[in-house]
NUMARPA-56567 format. One line per field, with one value per atom (N, C-alpha, C): y, x, z; atom name; residue number from 1. Coordinates in steps of 0.2 Angstrom, whole numbers, plus 5000, padded with zeros to 4 digits. Layout:
y	(Y; ...) .
x	(X; ...) .
z	(Z; ...) .
at	(CA; ...) .
i	(NUM; ...) .
This chain:
y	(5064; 5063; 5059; 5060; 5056; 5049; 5042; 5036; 5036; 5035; 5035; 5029; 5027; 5020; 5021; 5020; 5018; 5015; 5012; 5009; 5006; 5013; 5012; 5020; 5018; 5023; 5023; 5031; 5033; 5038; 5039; 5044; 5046; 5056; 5059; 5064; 5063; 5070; 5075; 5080; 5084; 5090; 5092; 5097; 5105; 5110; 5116; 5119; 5122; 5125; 5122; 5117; 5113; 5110; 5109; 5107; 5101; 5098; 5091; 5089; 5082; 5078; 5079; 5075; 5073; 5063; 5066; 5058; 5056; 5050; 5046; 5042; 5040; 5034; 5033; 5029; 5022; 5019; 5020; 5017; 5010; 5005; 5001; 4998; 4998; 4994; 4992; 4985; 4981; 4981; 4983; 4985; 4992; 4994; 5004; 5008; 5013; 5017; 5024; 5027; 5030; 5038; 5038; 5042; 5048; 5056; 5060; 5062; 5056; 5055; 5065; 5066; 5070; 5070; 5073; 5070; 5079; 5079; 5083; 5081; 5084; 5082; 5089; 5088; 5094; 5091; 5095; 5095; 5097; 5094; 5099; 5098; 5101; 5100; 5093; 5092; 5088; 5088; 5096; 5101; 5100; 5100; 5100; 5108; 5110; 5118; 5119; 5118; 5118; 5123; 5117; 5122; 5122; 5117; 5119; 5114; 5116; 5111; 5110; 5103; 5101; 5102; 5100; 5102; 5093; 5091; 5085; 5084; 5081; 5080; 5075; 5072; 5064; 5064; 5056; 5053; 5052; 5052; 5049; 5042; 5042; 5036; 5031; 5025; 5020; 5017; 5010; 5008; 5003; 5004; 5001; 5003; 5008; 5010; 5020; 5023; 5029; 5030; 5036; 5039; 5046; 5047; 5054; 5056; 5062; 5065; 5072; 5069; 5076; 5081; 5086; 5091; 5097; 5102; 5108; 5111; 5118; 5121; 5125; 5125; 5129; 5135; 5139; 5148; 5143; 5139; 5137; 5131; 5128; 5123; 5128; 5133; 5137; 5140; 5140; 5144; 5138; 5133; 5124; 5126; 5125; 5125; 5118; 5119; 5112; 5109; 5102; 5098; 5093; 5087; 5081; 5083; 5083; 5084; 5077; 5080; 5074; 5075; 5072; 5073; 5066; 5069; 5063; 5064; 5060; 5060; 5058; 5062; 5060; 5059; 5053; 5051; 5054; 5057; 5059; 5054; 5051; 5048; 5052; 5050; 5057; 5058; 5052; 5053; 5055; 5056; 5061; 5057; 5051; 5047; 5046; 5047; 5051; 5048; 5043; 5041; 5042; 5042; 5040; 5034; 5033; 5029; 5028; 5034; 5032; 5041; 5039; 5045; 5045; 5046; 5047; 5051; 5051; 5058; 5064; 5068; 5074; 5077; 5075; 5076; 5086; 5089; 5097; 5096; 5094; 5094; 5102; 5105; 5111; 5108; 5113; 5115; 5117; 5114; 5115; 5121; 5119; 5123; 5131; 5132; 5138; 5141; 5146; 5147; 5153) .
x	(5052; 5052; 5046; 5044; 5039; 5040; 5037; 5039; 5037; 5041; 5038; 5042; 5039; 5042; 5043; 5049; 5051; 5054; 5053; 5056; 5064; 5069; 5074; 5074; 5080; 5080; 5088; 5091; 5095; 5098; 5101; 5103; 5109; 5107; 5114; 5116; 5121; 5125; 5128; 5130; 5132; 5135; 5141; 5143; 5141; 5138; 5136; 5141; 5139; 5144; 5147; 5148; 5153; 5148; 5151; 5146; 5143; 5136; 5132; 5133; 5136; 5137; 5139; 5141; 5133; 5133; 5126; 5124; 5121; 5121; 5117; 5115; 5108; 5105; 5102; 5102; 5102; 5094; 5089; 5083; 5081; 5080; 5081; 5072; 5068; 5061; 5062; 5061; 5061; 5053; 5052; 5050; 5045; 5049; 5044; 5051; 5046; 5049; 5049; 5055; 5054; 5057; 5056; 5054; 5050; 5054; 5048; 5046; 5050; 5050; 5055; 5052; 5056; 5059; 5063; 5064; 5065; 5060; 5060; 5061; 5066; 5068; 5069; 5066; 5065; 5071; 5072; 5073; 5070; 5067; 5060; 5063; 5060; 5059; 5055; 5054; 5048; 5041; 5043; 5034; 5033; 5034; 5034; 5037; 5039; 5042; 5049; 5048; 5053; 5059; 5066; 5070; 5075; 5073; 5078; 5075; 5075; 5074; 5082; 5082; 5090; 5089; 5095; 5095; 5097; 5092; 5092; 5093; 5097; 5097; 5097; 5095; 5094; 5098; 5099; 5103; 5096; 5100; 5095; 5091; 5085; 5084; 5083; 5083; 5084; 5078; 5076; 5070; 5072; 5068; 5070; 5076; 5080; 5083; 5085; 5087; 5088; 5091; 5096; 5101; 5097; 5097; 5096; 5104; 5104; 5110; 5108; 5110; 5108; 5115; 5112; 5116; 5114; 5118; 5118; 5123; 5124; 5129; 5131; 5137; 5141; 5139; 5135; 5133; 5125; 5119; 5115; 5116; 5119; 5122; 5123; 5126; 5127; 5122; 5117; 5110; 5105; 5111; 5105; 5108; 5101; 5101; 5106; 5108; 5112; 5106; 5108; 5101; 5100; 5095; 5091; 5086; 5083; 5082; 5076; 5075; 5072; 5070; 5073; 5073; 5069; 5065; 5066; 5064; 5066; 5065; 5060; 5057; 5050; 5051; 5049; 5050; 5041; 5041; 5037; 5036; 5032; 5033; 5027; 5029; 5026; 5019; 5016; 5008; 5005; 5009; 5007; 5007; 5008; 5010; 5015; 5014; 5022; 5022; 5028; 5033; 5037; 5037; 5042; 5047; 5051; 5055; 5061; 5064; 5071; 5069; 5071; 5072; 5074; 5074; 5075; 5080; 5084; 5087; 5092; 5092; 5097; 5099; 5107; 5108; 5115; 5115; 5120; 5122; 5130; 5134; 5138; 5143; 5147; 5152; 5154; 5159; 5166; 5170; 5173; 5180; 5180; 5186; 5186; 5178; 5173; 5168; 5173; 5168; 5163) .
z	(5140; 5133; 5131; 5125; 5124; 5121; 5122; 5118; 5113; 5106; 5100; 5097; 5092; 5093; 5083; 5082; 5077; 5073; 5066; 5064; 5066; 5065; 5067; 5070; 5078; 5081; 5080; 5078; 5077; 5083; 5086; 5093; 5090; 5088; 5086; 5093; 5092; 5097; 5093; 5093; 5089; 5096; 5092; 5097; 5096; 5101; 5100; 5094; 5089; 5083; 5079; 5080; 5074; 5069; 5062; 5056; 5059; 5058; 5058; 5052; 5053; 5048; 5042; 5035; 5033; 5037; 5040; 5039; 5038; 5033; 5027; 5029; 5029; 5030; 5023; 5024; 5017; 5019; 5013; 5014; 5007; 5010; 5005; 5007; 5002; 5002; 4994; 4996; 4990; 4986; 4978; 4975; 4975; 4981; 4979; 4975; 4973; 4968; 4973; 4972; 4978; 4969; 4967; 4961; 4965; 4965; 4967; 4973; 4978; 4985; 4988; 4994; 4997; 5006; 5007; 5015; 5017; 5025; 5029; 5038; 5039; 5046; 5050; 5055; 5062; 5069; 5072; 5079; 5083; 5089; 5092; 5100; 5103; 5111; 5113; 5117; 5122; 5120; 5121; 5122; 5115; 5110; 5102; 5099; 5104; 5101; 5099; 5088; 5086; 5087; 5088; 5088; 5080; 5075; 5070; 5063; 5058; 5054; 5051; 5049; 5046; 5038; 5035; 5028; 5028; 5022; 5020; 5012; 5009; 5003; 5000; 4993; 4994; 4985; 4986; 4979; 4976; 4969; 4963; 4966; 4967; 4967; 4962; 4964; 4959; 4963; 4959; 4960; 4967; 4971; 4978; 4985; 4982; 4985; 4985; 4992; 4989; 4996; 4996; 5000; 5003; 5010; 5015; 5018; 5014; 5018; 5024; 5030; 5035; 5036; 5036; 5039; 5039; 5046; 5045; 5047; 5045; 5047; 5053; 5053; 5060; 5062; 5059; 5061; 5065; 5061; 5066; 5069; 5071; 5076; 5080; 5082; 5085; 5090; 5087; 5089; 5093; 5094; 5095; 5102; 5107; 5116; 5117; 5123; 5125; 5129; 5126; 5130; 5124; 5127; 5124; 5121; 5116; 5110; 5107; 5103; 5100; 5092; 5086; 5080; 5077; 5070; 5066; 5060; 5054; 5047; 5041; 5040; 5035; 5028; 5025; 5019; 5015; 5011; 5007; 5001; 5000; 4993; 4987; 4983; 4973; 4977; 4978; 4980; 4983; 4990; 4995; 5001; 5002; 5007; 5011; 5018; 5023; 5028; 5028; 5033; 5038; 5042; 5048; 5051; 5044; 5049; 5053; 5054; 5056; 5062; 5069; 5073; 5082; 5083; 5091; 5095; 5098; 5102; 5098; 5099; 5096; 5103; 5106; 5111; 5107; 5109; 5107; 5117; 5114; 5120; 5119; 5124; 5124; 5120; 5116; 5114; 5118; 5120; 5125; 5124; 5117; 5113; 5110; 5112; 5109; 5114; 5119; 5125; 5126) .
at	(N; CA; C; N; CA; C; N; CA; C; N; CA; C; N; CA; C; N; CA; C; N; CA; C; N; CA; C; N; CA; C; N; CA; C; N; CA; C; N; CA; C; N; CA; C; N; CA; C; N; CA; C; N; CA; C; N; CA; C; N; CA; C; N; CA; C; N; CA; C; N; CA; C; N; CA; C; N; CA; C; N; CA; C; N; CA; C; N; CA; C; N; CA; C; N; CA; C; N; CA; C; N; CA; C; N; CA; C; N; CA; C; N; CA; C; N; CA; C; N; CA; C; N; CA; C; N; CA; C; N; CA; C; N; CA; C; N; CA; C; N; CA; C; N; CA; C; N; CA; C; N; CA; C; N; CA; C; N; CA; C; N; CA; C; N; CA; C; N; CA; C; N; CA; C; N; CA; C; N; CA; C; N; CA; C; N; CA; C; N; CA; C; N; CA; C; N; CA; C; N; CA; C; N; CA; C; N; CA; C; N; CA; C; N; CA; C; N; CA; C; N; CA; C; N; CA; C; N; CA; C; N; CA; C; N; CA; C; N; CA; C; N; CA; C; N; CA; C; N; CA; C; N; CA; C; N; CA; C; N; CA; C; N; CA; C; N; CA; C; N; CA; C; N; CA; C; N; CA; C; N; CA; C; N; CA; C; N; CA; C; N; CA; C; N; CA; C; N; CA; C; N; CA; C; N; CA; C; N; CA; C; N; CA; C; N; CA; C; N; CA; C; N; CA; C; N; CA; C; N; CA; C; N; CA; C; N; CA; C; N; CA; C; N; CA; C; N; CA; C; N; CA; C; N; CA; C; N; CA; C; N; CA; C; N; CA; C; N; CA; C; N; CA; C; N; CA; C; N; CA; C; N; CA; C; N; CA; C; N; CA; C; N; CA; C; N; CA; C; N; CA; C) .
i	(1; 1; 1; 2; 2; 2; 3; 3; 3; 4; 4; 4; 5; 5; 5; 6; 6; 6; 7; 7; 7; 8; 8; 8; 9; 9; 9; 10; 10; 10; 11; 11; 11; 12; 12; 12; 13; 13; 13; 14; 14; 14; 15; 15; 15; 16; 16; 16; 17; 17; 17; 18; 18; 18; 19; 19; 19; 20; 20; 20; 21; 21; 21; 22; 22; 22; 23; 23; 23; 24; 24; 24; 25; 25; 25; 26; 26; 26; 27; 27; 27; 28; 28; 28; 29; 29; 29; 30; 30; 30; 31; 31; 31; 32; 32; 32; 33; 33; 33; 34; 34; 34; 35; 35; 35; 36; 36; 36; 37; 37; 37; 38; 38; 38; 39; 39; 39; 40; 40; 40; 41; 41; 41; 42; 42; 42; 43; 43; 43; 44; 44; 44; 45; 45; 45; 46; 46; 46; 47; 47; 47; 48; 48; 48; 49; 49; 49; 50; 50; 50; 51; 51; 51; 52; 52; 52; 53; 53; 53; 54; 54; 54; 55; 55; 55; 56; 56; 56; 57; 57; 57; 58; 58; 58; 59; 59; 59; 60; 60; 60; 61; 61; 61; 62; 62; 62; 63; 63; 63; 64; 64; 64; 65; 65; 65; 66; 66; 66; 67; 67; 67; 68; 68; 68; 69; 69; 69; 70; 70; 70; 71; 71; 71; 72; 72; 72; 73; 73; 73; 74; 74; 74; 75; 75; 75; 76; 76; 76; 77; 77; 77; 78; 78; 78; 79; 79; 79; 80; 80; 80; 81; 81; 81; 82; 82; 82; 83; 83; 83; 84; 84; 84; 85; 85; 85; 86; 86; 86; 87; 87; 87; 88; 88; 88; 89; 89; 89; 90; 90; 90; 91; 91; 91; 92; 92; 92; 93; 93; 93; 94; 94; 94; 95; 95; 95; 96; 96; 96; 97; 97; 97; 98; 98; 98; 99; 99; 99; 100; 100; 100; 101; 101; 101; 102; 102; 102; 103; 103; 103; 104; 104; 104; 105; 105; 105; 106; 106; 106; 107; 107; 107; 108; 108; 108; 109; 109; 109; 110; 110; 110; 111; 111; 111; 112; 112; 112; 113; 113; 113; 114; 114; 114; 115; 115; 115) .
């Protein structure tokens, strides 16, 4: 895996099939306006060969503060290889300026229950 160094490292697990999340991470930067802003999140291989983009959705922002809700569903969760992974979350802001700050493993364990 490669080192990449983040602001905040988050490590999700998630089990083959079952819904992901939603999980909300909370961005708080005192005096930006995050107005206009958009959030895009992948999960990729090592190699960089995507295996899935997530559905992200965000709260109204208010001035300094704004909500990322991740998630996706159980028909593609299903279609996620078992393995270490690595994801992370790009904050867009109105003017074209793009962030990284929150990302690290995306671990899809078996489904024990669903064979």
């Amino acid at each position: 895996m490669s080192a990449v160094l983040y602001q905040t490292t988050y490590n999700i697990v998630a089990v083959r099939g079952d819904t992901l999340g939603p999980i909300v991470i909370r961005f708080d930067r005192v005096g930006f306006d995050f107005t206009g802003a958009s959030f895009f999140s992948q999960v990729r291989k090592p190699s960089g060969s995507l295996i899935s983009s997530l559905v992200v959705n965000s709260s109204i922002p208010l001035l300094g503060s704004i909500l990322a809700e991740i998630s996706q569903t159980p028909a593609i969760m299903a279609d996620f290889p078992i393995g270490k992974w690595e994801w992370d979350l790009e904050l867009t802001y109105l003017g074209g300026r793009v962030r990284t700050y929150v990302g690290g493993d995306f671990t899809v364990v078996k489904d024990w229950s669903y064979v």
